[in-house]
Biopython code that builds the backbone (N, CA, C, O; Angstrom):
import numpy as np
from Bio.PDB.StructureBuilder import StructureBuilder

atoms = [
    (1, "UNK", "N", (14.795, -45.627, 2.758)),
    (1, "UNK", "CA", (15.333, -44.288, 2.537)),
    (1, "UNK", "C", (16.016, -43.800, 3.804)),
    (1, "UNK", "O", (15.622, -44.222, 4.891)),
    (2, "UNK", "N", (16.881, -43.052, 3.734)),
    (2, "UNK", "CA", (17.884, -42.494, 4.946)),
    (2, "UNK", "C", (17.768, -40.723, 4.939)),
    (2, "UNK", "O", (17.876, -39.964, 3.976)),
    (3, "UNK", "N", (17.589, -40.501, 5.952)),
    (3, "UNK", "CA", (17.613, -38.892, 5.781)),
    (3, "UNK", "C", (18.889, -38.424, 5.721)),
    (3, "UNK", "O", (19.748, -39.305, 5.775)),
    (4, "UNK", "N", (19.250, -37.365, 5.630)),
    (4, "UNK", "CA", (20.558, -36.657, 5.182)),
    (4, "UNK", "C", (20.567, -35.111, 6.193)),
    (4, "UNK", "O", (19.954, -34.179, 5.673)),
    (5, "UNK", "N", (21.022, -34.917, 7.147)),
    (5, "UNK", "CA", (20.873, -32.840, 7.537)),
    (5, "UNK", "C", (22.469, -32.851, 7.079)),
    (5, "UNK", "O", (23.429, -33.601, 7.256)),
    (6, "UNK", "N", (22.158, -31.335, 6.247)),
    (6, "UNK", "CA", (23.629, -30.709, 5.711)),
    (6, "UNK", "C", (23.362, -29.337, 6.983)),
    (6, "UNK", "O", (22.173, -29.068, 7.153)),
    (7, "UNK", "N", (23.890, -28.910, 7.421)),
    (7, "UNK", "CA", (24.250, -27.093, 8.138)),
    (7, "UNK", "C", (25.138, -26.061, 6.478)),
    (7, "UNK", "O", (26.282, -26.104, 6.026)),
    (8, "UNK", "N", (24.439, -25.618, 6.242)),
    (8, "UNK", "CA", (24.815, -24.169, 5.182)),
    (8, "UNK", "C", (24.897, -23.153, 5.864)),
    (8, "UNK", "O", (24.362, -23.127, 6.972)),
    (9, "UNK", "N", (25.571, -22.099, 5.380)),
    (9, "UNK", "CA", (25.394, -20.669, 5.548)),
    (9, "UNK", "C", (24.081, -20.267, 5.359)),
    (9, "UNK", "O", (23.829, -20.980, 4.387)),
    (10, "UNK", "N", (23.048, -19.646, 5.571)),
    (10, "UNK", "CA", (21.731, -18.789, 5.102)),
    (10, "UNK", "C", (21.369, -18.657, 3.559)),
    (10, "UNK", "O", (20.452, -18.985, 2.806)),
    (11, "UNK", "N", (23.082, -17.730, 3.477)),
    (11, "UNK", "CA", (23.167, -17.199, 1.973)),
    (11, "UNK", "C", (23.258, -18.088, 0.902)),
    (11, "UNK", "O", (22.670, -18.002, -0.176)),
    (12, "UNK", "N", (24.176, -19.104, 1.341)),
    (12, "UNK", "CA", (24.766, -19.998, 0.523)),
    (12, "UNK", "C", (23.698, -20.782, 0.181)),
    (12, "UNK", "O", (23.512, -20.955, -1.023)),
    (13, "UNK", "N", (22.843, -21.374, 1.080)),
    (13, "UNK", "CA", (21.232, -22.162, 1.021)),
    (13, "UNK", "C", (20.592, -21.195, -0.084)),
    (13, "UNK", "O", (20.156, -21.600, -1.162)),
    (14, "UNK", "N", (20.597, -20.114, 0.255)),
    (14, "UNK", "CA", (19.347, -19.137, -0.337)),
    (14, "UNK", "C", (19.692, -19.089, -1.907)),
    (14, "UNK", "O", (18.849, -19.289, -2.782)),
    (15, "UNK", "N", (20.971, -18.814, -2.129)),
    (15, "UNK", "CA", (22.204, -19.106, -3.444)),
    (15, "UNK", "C", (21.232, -20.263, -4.123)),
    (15, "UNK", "O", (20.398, -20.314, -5.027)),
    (16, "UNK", "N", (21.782, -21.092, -3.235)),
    (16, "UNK", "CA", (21.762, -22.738, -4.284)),
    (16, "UNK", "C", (20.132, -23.316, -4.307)),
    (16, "UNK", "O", (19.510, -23.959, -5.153)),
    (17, "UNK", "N", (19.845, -22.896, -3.277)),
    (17, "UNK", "CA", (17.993, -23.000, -3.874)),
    (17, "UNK", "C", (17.134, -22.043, -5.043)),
    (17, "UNK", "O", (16.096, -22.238, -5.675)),
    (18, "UNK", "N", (17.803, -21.281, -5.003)),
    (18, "UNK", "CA", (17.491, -20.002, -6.588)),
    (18, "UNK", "C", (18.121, -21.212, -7.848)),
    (18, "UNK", "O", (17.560, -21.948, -8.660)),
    (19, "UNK", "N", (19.485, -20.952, -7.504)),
    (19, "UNK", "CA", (19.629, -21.842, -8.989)),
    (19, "UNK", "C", (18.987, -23.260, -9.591)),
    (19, "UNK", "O", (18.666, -23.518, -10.751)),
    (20, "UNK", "N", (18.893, -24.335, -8.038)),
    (20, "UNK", "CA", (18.441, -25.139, -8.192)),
    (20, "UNK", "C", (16.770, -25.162, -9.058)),
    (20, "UNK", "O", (16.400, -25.828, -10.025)),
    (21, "UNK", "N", (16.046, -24.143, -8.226)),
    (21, "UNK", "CA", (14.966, -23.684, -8.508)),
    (21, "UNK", "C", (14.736, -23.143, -10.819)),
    (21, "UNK", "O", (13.896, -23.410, -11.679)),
    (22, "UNK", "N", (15.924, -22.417, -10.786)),
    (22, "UNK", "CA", (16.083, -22.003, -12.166)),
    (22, "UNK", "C", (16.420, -23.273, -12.700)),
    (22, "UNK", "O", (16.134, -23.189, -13.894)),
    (23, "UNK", "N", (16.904, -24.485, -12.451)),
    (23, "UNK", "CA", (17.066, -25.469, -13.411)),
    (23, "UNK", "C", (16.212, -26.406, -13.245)),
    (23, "UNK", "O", (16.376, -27.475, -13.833)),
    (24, "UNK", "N", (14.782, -26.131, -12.143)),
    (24, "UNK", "CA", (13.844, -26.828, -12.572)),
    (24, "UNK", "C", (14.089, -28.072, -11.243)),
    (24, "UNK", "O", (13.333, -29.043, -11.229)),
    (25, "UNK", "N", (15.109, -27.943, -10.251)),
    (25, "UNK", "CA", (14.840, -28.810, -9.623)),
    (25, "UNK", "C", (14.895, -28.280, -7.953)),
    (25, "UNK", "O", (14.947, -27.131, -7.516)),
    (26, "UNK", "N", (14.864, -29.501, -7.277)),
    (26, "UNK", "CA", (14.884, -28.433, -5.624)),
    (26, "UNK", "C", (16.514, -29.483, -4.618)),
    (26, "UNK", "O", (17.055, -30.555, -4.894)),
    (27, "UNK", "N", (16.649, -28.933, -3.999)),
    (27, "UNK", "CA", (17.967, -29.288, -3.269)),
    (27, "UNK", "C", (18.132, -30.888, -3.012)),
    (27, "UNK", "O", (19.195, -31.455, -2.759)),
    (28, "UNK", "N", (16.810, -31.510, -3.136)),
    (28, "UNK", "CA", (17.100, -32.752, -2.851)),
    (28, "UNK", "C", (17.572, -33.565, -4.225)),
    (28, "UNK", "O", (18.469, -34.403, -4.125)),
    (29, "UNK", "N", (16.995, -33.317, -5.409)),
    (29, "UNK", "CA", (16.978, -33.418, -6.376)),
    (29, "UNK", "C", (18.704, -33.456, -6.888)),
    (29, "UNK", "O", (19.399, -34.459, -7.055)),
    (30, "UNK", "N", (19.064, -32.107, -7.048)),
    (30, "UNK", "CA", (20.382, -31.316, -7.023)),
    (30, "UNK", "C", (21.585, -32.301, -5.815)),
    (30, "UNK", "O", (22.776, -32.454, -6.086)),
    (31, "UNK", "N", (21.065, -32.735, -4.804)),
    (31, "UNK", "CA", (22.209, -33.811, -3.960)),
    (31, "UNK", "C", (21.839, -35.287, -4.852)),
    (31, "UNK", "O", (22.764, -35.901, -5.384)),
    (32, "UNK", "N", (20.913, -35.607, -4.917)),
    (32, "UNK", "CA", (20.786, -37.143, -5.813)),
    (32, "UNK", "C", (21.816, -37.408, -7.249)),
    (32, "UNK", "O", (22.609, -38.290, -7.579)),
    (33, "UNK", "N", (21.448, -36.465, -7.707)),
    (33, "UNK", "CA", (22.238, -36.384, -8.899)),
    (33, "UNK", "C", (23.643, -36.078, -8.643)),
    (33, "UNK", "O", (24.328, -36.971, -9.142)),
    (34, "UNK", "N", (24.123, -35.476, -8.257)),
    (34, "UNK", "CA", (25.340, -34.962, -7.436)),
    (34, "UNK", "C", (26.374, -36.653, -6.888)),
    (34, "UNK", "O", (27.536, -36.982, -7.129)),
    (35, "UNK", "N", (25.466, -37.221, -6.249)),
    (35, "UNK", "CA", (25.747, -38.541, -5.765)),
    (35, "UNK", "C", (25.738, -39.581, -6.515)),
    (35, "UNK", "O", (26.540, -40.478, -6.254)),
    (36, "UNK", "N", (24.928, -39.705, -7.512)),
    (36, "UNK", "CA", (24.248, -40.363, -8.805)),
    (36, "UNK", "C", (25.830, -40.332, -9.822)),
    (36, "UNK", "O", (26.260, -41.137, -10.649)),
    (37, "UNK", "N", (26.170, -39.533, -9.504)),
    (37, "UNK", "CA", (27.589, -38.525, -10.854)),
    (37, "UNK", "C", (29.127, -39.767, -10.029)),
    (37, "UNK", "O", (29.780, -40.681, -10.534)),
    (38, "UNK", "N", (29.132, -39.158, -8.666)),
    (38, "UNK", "CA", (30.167, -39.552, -7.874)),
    (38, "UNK", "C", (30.355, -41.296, -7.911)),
    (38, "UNK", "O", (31.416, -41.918, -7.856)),
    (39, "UNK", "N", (28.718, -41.936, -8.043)),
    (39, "UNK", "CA", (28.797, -43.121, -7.453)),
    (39, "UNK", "C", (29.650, -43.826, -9.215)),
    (39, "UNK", "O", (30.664, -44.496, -9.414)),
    (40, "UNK", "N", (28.561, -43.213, -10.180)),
    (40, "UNK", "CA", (29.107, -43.758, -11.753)),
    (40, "UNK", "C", (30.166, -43.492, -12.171)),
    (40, "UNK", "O", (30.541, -44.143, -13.146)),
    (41, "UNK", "N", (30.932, -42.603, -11.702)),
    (41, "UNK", "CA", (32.374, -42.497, -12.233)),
    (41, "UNK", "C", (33.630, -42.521, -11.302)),
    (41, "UNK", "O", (34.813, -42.321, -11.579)),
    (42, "UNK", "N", (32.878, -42.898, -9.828)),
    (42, "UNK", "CA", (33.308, -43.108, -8.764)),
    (42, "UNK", "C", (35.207, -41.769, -8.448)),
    (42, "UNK", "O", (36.289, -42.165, -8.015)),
    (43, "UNK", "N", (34.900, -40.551, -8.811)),
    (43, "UNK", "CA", (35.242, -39.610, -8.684)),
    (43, "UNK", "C", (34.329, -37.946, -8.253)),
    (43, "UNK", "O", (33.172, -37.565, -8.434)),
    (44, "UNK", "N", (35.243, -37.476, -7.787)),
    (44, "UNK", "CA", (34.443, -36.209, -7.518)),
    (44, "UNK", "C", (34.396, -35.495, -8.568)),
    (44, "UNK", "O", (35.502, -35.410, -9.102)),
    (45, "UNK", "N", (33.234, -34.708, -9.313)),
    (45, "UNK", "CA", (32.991, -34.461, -10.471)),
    (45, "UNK", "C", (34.049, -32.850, -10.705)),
    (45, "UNK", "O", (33.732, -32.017, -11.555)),
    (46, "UNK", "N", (34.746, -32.752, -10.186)),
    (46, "UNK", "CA", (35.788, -31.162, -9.731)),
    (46, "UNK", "C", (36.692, -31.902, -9.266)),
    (46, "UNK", "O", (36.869, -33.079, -8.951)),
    (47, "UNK", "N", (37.495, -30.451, -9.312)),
    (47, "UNK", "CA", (38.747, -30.544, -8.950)),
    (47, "UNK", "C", (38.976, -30.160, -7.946)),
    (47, "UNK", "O", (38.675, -28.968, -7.881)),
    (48, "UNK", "N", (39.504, -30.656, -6.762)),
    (48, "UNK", "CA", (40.109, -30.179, -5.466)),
    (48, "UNK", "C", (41.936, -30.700, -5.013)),
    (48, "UNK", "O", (42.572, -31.754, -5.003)),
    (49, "UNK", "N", (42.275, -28.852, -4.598)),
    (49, "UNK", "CA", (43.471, -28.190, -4.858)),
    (49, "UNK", "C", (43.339, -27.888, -3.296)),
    (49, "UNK", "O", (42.382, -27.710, -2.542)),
    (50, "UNK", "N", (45.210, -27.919, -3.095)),
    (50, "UNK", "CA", (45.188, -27.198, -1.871)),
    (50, "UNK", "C", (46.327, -26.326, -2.315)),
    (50, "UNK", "O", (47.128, -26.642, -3.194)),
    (51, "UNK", "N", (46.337, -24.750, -1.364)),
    (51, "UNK", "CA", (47.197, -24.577, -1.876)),
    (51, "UNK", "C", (48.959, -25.033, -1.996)),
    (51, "UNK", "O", (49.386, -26.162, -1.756)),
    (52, "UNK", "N", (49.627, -24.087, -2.336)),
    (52, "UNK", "CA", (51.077, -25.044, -2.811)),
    (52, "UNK", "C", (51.861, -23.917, -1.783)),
    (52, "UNK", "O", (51.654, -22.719, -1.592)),
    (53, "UNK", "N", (53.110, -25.118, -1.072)),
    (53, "UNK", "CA", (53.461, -24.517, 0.237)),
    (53, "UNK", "C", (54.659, -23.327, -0.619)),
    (53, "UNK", "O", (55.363, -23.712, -1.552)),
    (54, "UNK", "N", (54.678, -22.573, -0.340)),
    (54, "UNK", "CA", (55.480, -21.579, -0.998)),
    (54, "UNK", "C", (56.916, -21.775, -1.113)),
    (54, "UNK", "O", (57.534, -21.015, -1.860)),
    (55, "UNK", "N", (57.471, -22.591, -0.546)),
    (55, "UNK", "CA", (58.632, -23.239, -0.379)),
    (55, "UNK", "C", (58.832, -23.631, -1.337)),
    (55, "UNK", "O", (59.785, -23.212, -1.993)),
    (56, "UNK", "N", (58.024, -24.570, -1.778)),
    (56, "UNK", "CA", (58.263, -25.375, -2.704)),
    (56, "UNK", "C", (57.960, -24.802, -3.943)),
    (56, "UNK", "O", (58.015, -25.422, -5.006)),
    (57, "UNK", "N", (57.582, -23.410, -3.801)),
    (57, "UNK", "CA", (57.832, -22.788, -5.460)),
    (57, "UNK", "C", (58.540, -23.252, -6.445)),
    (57, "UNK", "O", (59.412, -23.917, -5.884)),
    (58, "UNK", "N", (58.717, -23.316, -7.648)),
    (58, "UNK", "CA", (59.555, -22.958, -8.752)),
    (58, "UNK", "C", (60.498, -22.640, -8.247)),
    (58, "UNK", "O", (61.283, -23.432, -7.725)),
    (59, "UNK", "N", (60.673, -21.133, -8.291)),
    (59, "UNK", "CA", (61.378, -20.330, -8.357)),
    (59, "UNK", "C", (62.667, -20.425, -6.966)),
    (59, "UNK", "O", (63.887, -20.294, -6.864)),
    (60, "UNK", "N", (61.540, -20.718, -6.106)),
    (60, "UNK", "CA", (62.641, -20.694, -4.238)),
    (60, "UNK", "C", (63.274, -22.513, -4.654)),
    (60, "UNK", "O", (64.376, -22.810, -4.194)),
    (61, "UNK", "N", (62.716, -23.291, -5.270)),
    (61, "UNK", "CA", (63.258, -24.474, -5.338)),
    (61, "UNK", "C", (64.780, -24.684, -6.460)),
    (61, "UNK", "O", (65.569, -25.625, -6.543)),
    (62, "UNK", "N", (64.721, -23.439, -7.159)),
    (62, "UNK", "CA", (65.744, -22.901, -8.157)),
    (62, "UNK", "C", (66.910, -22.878, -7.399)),
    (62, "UNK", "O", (67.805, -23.724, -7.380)),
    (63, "UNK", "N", (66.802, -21.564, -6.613)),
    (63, "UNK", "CA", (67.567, -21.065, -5.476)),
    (63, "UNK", "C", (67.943, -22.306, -4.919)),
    (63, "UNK", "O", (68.812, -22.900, -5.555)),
    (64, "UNK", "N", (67.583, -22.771, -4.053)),
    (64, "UNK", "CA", (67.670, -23.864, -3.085)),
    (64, "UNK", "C", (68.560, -24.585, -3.993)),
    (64, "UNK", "O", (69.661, -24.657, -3.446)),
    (65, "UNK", "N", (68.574, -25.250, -5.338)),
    (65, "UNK", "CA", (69.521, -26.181, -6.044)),
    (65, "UNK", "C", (70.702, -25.223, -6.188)),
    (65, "UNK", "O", (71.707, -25.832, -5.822)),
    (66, "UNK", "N", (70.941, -24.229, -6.492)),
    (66, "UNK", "CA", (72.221, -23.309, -6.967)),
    (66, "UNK", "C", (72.395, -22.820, -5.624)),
    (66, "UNK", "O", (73.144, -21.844, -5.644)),
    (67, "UNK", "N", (72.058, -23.069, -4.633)),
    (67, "UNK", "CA", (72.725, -22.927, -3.193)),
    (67, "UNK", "C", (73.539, -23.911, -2.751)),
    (67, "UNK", "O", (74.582, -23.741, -2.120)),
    (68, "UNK", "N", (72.900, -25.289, -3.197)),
    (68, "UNK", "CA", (73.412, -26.256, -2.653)),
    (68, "UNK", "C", (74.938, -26.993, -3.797)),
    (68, "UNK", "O", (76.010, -27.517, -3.497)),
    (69, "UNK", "N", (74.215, -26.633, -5.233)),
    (69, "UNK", "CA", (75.520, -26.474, -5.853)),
    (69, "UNK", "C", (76.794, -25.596, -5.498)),
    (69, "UNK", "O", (77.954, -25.999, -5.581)),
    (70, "UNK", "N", (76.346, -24.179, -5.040)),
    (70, "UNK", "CA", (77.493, -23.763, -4.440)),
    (70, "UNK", "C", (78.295, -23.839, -3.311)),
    (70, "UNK", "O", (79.382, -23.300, -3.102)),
    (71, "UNK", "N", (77.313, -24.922, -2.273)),
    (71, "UNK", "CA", (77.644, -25.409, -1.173)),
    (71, "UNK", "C", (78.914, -26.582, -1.485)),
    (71, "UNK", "O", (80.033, -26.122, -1.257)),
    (72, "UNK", "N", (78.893, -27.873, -1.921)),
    (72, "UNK", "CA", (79.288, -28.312, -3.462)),
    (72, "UNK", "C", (80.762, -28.471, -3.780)),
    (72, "UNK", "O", (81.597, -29.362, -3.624)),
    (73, "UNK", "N", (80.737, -26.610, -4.552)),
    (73, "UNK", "CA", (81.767, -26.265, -5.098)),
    (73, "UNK", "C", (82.671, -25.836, -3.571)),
    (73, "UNK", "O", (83.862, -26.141, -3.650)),
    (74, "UNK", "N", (82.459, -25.505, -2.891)),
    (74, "UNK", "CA", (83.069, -24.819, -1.667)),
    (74, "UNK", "C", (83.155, -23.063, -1.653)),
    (74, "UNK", "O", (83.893, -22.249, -1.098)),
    (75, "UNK", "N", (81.970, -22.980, -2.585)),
    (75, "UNK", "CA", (81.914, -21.078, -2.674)),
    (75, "UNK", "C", (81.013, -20.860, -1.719)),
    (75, "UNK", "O", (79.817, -20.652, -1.923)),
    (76, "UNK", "N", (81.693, -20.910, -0.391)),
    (76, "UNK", "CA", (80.658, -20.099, 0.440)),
    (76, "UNK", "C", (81.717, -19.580, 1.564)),
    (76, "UNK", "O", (82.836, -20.023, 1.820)),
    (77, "UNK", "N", (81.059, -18.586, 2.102)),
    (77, "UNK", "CA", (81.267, -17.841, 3.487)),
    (77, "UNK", "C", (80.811, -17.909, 4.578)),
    (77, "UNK", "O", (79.755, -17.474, 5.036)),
    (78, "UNK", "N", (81.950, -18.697, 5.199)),
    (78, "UNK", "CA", (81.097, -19.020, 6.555)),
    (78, "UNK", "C", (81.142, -17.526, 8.288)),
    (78, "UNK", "O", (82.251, -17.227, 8.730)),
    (79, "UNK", "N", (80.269, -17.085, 8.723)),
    (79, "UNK", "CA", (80.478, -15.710, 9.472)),
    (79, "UNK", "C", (79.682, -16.251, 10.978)),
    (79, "UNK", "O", (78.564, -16.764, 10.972)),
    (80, "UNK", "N", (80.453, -16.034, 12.156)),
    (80, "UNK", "CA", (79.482, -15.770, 12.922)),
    (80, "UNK", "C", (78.755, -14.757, 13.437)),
    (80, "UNK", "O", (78.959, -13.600, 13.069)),
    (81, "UNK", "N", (78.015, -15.007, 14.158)),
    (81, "UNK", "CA", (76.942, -14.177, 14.279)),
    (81, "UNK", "C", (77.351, -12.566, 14.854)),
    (81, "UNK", "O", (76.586, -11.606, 14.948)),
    (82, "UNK", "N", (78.733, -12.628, 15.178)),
    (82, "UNK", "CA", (79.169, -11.698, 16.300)),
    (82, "UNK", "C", (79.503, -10.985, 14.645)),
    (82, "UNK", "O", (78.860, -9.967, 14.391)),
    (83, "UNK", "N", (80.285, -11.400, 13.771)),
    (83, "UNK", "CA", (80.970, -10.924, 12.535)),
    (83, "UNK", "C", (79.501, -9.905, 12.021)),
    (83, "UNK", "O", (79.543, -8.682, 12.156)),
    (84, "UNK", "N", (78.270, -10.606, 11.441)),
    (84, "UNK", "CA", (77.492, -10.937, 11.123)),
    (84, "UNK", "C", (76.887, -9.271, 11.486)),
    (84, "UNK", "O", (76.728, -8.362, 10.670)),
    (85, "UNK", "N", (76.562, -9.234, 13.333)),
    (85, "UNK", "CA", (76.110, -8.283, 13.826)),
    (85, "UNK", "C", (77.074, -6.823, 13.555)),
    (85, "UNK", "O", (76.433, -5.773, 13.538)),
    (86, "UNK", "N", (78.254, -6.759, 13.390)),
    (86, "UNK", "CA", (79.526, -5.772, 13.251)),
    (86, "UNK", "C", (79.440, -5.592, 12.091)),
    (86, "UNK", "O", (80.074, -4.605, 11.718)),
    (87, "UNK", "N", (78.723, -6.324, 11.040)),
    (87, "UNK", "CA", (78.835, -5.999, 9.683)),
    (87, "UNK", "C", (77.767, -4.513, 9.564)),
    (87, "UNK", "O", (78.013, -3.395, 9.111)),
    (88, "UNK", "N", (76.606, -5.052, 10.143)),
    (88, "UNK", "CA", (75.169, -4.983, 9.943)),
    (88, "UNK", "C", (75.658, -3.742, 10.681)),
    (88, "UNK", "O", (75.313, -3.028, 9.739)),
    (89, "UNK", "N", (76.206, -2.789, 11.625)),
    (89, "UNK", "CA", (76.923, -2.077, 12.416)),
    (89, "UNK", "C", (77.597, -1.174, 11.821)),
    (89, "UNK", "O", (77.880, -0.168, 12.471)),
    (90, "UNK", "N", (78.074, -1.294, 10.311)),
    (90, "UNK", "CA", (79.245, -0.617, 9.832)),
    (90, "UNK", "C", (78.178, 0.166, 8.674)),
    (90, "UNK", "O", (78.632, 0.976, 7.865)),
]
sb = StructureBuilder()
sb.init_structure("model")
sb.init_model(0)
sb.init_chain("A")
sb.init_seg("    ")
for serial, (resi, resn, name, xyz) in enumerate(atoms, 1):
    if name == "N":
        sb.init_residue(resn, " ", resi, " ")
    sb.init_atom(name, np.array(xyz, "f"), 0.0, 1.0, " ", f" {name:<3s}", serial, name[0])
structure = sb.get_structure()
């Protein structure tokens, strides 16, 4: 047998030993099975997400194609920065 130390939050311990406790088992129990799940279907029994870089929205990835289509066509305006600042001025 191999020992195992996890570090929890207080709360989070105090959390998952109540429930564990309500389903009749205790934390060691609750990691066996847990591991028992992972090893037989050799997946994590959930889903893990990160989030999605905002860039790459839908919506900004829309934009980004009908920018570059209009880049493309030659519908664009090119300004420097001096134009740019005199606009922003008026």
């Amino acid at each position: 047998m191999t020992t195992v130390s996890l570090r929890f939050d207080d709360n989070i311990k105090k959390e998952l030993d109540e429930i564990c406790e309500e389903m009749g088992m205790n934390l060691t129990t609750f990691f066996m099975i847990y591991a028992k799940k992972v090893l037989r279907d050799r997946t994590i029994p959930f889903e893990i997400t990160a989030p999605i870089d905002p860039f790459y929205s839908e919506s900004n990835m829309r934009q980004l194609d009908k920018a570059e289509r209009q880049i493309e066509e030659g519908r664009v305006i090119v300004k420097s920065m001096e134009e740019l600042e005199a606009m922003a001025d008026e």
